[in-house]
Structure formats: C-alpha cells, structure tokens
N, C-alpha and C positions, 0 to 999 in steps of 0.2 A: 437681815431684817428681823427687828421683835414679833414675838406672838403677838396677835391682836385679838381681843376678845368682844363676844357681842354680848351687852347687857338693856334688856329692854322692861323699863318698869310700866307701871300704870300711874302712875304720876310723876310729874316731874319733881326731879332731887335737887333741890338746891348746889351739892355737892358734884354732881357730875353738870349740871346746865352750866355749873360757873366754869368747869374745868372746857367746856367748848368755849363759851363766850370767849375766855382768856387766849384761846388757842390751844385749847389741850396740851397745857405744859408736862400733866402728866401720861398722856394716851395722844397717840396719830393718828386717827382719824376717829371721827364720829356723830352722831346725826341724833339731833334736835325735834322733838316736833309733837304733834298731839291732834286727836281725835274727836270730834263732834258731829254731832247734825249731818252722818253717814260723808264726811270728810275726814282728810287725814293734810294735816299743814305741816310741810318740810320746814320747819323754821331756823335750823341752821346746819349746813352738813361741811365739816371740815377736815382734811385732807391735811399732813405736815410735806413738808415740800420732800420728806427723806420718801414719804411713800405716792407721792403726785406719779401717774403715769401706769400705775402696777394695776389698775382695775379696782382699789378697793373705792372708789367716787361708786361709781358702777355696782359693788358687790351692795354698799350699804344702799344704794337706792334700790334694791331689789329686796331687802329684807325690810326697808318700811312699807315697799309695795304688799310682802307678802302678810306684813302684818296689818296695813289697810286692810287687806281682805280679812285675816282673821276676827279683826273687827269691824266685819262687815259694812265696811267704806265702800262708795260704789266709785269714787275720786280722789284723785290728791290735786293742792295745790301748794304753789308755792312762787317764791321772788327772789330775783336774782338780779345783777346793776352787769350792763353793757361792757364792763371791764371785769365782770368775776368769770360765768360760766354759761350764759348762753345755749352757747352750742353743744357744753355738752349734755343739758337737760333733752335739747330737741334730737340729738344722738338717741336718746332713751325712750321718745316718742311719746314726751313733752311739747303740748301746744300752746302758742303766747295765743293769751287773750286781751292782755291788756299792758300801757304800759304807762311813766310818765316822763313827762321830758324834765331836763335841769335840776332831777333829782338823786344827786346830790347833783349842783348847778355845773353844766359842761358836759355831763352824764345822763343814762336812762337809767333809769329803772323797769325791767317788764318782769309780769305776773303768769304761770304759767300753770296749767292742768296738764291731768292725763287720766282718761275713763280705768279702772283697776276694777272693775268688776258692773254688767249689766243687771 
C-alpha cells in the first residue's frame, strides 16, 4: 500500500477538489468539504477501491470530525445516495434526517448529521 498523506487547506484548491471530483487519479483517498455558520459539509469523501476496507473511509471522517471542532463546528452534515455508503456513515454515528426519493430516479438520496461538539 502507498503512503497516504493528509493535507487540509482553508480554502478549497481547484487543484486537489478536481483531483477528488475525477477520482483521485492521482491520490486514494480523500475528503472534500467546508465550513460555515458553526457547520462542517462533507461534500465528497473518496476511497480508491485498492484501499476500500483498510479503515481509511473511517480515518478521514475522523480528521474532518477533528477539524470541525478545531473550527469550532458544533455539527457536520452531509449526503450520500442508497447505493454509495449509508451504512457506513451511521457505523460512525451519523444520523439521516432527511432524504429524497427517485433521486437519481429508482434511487434515494438521504441527508445526514452528527453533533461533533455541544
């Protein structure tokens, strides 16, 4: 398995958001997202199928957790479709709030939180 590194800016880089969107052709996994209004939105967290299973899903949702809090997030949310990952958000003690049907049509879409700080 390659080293994997964690790089966390204060704005999004066109340079690495493109390299997730694409699929991280050149990096396995990595996580999306941004901070407002004492929220933190997971906006895309990707896994390469060579490292699916090893905990790193799990490693990176606990380092934007810890960085919610650094930035004094008292929440995250975030959306995930009926055929990506579910289960393992609510593994992580993630709760659906909301979701929507036939989107994409045949599919859900649901919306999930998790409190990261009172």
């Amino acid at each position: 398995m390659s080293k994997l590194t964690l790089t966390i800016h204060d704005r999004e880089r066109s340079k690495e958001a493109k390299a997730i969107l694409n699929g991280l052709i050149k990096f396995n996994a990595g996580l999306n997202g941004h901070s407002d209004w004492g929220w933190l939105f997971v906006k895309l967290l990707w896994v390469s199928d060579e490292h699916r299973g090893a905990g790193l899903g799990k490693k990176l949702m606990q380092k934007a957790e810890a960085e919610a809090k650094k930035r004094k997030c008292t929440n995250i949310w975030l959306d995930t479709f009926a055929f990506q990952a579910p289960k393992f958000y609510e593994k992580l003690g993630y709760r659906k709030f909301g979701e929507l049907a036939n989107y994409p049509k045949g599919y859900k879409r649901f919306f999930y939180t998790k409190k990261v700080r009172r």
